[in-house]
C-alpha positions as CSV (number, residue, x, y, z in Angstrom):
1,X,-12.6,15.0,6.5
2,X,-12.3,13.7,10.0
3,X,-9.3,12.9,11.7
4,X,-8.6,9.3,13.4
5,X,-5.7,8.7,15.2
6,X,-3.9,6.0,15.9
7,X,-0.7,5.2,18.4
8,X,2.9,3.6,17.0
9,X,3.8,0.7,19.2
10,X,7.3,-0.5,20.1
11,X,8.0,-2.2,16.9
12,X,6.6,0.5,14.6
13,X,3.4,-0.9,14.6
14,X,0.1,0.9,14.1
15,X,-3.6,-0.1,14.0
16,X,-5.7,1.6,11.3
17,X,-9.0,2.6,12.2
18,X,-11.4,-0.2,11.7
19,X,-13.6,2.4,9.7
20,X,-10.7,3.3,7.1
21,X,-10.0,-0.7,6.9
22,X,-13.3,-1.0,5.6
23,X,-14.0,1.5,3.1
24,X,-10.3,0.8,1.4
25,X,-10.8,-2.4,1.7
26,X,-7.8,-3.4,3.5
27,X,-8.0,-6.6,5.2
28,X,-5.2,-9.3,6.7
29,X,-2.1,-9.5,4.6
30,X,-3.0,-6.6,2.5
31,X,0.1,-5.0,1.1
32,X,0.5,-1.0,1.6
33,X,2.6,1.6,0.1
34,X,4.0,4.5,2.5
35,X,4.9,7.3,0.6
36,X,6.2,11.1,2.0
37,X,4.2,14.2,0.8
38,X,5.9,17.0,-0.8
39,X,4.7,18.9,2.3
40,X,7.2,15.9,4.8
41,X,3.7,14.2,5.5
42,X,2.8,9.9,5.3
43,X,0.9,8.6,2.4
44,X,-0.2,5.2,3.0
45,X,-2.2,3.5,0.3
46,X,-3.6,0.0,0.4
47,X,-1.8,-1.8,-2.9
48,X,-4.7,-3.4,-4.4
49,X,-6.2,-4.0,-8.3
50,X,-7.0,0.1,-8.2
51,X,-4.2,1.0,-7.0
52,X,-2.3,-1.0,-9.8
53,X,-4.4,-0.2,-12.3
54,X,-3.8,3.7,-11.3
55,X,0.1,2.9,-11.6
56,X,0.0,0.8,-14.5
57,X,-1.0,4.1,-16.7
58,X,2.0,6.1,-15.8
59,X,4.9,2.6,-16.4
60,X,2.7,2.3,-19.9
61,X,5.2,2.3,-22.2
62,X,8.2,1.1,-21.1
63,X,9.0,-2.1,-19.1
64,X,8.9,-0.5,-15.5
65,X,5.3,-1.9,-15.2
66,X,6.3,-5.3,-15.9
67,X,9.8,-5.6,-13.4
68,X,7.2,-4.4,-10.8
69,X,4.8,-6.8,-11.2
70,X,7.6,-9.2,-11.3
71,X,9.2,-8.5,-7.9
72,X,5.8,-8.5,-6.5
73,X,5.6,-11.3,-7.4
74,X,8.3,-12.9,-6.1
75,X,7.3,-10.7,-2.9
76,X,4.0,-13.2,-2.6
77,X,6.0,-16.5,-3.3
78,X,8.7,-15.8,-0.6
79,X,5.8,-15.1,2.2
80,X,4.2,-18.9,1.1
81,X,6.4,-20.3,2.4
């Protein structure tokens, strides 16, 4: 696995590597997650249809998956305008 760095800018910003942009497909107004490892390390993952799909197995069942999809949603309706 090689290693790409990046540099956080004044307002939190960072760029991601034009080579991991590609092959997770992240593009302009692509929603990510940031999650912490149990090791007190970032996660970022690209929320896309895999990445729902992938999440949608463990809220099966109960009516998590559904008040998520709901506030994101609303999430996409708020930045229209």
């Amino acid at each position: 696995m090689e290693i790409l760095n990046a540099t956080v800018r004044s307002k939190g910003q960072v760029v991601i590597p034009a080579e991991l942009r590609k092959k997770h497909g992240i593009r302009p107004g692509t929603k990510v997650a940031f999650m912490e490892d149990p090791f007190g390390g970032l996660m970022l993952k690209p929320i896309n249809e895999e990445y729902i799909d992938r999440i949608a197995g463990c809220l099966k069942g109960g009516n998590m998956l559904e008040t998520w999809l709901e506030e994101h949603r609303a999430e996409g309706e708020k930045e229209k305008y």
